[in-house]
N, CA, C and O atoms as a MOPAC input file, in Angstrom:
PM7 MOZYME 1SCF
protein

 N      6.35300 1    14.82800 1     4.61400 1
 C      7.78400 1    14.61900 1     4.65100 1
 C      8.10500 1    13.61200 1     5.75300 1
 O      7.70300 1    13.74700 1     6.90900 1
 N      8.92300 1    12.50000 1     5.28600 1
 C      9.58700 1    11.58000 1     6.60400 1
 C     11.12500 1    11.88400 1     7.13200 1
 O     12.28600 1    11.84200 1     6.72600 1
 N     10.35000 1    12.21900 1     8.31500 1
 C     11.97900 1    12.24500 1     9.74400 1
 C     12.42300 1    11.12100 1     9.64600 1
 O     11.53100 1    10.28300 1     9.51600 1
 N     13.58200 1    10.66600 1     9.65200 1
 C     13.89600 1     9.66000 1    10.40400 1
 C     15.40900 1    10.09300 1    11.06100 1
 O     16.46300 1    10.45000 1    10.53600 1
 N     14.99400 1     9.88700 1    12.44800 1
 C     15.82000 1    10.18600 1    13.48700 1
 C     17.16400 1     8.80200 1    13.75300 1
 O     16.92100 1     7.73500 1    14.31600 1
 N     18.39500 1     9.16500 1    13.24100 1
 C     19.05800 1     8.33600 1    13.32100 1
 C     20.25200 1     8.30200 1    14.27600 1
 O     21.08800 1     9.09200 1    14.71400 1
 N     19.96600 1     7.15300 1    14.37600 1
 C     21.35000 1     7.49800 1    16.40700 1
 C     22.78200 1     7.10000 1    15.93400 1
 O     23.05300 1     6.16800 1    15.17700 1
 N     23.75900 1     8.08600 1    16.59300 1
 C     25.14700 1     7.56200 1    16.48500 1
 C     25.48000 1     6.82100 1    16.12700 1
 O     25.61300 1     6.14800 1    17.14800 1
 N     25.86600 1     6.12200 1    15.21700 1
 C     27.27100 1     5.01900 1    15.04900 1
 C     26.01100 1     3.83700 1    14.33600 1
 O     26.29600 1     2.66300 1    14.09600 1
 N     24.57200 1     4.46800 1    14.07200 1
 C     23.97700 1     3.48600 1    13.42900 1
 C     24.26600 1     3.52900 1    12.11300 1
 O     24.65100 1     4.50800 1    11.47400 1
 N     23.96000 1     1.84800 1    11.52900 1
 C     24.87500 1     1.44200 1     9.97100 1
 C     23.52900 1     2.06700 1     8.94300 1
 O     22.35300 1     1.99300 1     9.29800 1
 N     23.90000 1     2.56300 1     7.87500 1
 C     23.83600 1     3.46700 1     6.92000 1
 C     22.78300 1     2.16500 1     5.91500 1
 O     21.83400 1     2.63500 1     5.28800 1
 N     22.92500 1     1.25600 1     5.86700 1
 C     21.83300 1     0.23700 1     5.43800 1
 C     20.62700 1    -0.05000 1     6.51800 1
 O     19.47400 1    -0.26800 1     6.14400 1
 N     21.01800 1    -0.02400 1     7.89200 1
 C     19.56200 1    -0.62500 1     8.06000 1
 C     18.84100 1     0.93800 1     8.77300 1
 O     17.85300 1     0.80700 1     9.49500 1
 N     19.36900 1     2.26800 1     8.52900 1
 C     18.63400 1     3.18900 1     8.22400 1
 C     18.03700 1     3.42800 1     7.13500 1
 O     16.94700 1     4.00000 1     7.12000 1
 N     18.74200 1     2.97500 1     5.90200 1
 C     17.76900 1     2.81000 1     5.16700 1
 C     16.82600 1     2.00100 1     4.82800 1
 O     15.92700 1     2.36700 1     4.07000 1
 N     16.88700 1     0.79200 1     5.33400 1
 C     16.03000 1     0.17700 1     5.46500 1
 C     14.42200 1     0.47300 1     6.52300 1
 O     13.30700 1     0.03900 1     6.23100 1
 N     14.68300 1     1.09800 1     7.43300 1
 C     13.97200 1     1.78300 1     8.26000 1
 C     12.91100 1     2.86300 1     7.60300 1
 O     11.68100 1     2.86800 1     7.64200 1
 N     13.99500 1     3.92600 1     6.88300 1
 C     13.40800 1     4.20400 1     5.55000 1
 C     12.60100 1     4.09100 1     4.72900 1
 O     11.77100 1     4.95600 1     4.44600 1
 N     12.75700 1     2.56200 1     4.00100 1
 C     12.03300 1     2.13700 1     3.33100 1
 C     10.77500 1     1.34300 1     3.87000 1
 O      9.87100 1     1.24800 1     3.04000 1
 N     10.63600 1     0.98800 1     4.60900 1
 C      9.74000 1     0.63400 1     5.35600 1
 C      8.40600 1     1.37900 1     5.90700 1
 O      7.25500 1     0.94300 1     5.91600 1
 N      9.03300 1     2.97600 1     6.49100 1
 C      7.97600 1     3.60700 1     6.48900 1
 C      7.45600 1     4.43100 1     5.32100 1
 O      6.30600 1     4.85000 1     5.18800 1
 N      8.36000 1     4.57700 1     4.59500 1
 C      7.47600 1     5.37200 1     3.08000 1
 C      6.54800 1     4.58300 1     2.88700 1
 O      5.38500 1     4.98800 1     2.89400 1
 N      6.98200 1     2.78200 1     2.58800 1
 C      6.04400 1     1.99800 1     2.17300 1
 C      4.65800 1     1.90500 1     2.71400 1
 O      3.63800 1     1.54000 1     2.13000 1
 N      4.87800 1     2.45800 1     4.40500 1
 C      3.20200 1     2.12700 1     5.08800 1
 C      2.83100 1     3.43800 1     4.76800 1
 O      1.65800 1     3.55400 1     5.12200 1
 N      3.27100 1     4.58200 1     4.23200 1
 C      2.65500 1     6.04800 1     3.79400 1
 C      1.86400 1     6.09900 1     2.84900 1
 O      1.03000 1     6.97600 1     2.62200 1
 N      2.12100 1     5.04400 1     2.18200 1
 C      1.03100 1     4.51600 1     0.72800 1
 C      1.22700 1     5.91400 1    -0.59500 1
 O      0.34300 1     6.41400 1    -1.29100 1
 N      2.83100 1     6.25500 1    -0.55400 1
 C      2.56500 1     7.80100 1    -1.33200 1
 C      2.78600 1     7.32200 1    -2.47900 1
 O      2.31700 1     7.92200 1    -3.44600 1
 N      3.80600 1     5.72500 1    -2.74200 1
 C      3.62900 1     5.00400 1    -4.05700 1
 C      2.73900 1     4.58600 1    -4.75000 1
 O      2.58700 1     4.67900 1    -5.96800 1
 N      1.91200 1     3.94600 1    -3.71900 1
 C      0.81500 1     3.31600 1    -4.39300 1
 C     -0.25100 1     4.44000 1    -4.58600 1
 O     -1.04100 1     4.43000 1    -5.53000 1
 N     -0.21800 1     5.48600 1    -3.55100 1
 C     -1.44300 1     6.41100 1    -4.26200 1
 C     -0.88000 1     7.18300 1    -5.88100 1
 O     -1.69500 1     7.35400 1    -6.78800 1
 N      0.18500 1     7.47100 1    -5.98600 1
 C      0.95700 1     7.81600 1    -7.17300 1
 C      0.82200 1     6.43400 1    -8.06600 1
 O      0.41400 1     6.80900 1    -9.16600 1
 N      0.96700 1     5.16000 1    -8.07400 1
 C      0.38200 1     4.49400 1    -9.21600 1
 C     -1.20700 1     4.97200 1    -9.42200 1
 O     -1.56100 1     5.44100 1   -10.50400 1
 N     -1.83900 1     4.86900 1    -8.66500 1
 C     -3.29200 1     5.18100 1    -9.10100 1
 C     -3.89200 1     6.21800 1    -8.94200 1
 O     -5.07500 1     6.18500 1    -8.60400 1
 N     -3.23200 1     7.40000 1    -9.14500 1
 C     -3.41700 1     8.65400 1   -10.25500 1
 C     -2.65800 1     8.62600 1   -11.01200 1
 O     -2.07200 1     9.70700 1   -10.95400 1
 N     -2.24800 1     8.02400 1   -11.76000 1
 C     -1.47600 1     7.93600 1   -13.11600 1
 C     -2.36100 1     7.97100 1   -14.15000 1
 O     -2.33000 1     8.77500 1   -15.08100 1
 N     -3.34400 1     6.87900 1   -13.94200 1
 C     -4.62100 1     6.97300 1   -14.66200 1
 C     -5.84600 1     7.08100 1   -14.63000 1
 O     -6.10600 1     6.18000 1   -13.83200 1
 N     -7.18300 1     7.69200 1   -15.01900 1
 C     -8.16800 1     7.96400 1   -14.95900 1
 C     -9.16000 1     6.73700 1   -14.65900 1
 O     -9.28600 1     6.03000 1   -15.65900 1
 N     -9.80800 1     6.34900 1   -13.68500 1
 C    -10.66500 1     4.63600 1   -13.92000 1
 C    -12.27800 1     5.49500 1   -13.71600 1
 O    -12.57000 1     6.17000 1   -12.72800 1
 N    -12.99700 1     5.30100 1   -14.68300 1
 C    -14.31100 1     5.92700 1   -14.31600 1
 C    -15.42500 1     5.37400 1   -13.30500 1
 O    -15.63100 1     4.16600 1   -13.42300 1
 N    -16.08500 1     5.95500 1   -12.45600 1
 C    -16.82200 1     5.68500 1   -11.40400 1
 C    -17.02700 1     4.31300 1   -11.18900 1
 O    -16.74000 1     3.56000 1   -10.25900 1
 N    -17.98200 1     4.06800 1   -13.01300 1
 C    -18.50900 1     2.66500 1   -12.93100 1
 C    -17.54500 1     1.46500 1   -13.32500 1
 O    -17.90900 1     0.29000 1   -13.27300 1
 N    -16.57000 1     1.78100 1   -13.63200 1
 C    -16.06600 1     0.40800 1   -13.29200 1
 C    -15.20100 1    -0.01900 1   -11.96300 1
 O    -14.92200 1    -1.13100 1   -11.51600 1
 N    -14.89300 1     1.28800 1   -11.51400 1
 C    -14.00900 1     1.07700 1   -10.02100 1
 C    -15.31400 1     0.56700 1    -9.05400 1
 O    -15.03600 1    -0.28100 1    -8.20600 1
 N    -16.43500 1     0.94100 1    -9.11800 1
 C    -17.97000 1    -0.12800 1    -8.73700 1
 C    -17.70300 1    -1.21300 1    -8.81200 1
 O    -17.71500 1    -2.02900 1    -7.89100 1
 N    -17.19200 1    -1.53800 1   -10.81300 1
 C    -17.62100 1    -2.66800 1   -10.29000 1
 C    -16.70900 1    -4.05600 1   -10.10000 1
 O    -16.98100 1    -5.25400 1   -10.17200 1
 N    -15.33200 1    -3.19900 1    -9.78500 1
 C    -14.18900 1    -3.86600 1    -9.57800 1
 C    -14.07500 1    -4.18800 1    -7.91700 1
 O    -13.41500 1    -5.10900 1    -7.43500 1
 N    -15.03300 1    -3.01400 1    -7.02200 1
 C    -15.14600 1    -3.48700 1    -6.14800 1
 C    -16.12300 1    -4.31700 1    -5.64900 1
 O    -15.98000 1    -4.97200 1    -4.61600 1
 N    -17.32100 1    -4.32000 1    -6.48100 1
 C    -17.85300 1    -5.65600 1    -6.13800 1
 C    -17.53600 1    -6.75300 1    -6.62400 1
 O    -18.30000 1    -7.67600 1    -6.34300 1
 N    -16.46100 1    -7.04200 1    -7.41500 1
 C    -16.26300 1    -8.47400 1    -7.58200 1
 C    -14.89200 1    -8.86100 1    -6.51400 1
 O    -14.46700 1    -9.97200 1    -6.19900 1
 N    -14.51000 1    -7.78500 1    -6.19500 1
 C    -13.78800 1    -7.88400 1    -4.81900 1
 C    -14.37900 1    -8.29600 1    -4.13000 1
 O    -14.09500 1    -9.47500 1    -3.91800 1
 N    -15.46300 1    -7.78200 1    -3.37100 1
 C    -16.13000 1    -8.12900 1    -2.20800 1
 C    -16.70800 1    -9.70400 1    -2.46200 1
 O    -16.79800 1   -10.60400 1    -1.62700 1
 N    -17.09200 1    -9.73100 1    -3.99400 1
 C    -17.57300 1   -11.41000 1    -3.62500 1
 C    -16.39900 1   -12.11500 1    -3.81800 1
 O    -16.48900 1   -13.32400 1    -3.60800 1
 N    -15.30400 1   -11.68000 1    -4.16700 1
 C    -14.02800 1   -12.57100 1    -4.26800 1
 C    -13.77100 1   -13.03900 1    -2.30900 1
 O    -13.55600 1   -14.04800 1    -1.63800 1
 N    -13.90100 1   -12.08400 1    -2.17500 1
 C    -12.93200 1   -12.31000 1    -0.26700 1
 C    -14.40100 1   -12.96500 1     0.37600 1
 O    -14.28000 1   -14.00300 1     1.02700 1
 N    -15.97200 1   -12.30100 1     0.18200 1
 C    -16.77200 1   -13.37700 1     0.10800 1
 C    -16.38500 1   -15.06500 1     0.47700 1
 O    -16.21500 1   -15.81500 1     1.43800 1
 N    -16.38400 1   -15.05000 1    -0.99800 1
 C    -16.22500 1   -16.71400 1    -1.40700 1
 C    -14.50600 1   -17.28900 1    -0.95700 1
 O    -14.13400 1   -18.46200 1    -0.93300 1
 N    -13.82500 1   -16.27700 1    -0.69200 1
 C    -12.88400 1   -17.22100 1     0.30800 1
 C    -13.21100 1   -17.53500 1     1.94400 1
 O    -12.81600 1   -18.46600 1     2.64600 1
 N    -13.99400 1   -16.51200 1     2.23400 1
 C    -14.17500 1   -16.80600 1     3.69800 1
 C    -15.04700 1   -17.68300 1     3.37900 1
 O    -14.44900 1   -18.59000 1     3.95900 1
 N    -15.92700 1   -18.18700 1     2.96700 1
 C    -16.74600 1   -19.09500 1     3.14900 1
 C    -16.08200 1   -20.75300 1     2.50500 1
 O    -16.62300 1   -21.83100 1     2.75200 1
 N    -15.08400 1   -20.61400 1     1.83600 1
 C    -14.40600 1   -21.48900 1     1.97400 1
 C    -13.29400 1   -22.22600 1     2.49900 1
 O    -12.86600 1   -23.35400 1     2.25300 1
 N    -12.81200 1   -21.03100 1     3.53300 1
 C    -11.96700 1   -21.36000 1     4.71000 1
 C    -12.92600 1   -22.18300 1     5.88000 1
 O    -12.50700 1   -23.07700 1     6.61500 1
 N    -14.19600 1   -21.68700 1     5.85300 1
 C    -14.83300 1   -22.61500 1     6.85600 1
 C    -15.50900 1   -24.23800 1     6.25300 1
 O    -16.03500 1   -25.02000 1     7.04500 1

């Protein structure tokens, strides 16, 4: 559950904005998109290795 502690006479938008900001770093959206659906072992494998050579092959082309 998120507190958010709000002071006197503060405006009603950029509490919510405050709001929205920390749900977003809680990751409870994005972990709720991805249990929505089932991804089996081997391909979340091998989605992360073409990740890893994706960011790979950018660092080596930043230098």
């Amino acid at each position: 559950m998120i507190i958010m502690p709000i002071k006197e006479g503060e405006n009603i938008e950029r509490a919510l904005k405050k709001f929205k900001r920390k749900y977003e770093r809680t990751g409870v959206l994005k972990e709720l998109r991805r249990r929505q659906y089932f991804t089996k072992p081997s391909i979340a494998n091998r989605e992360a290795k073409l990740h890893a050579i994706y960011v790979e092959h950018m660092q080596k082309e930043e230098e």
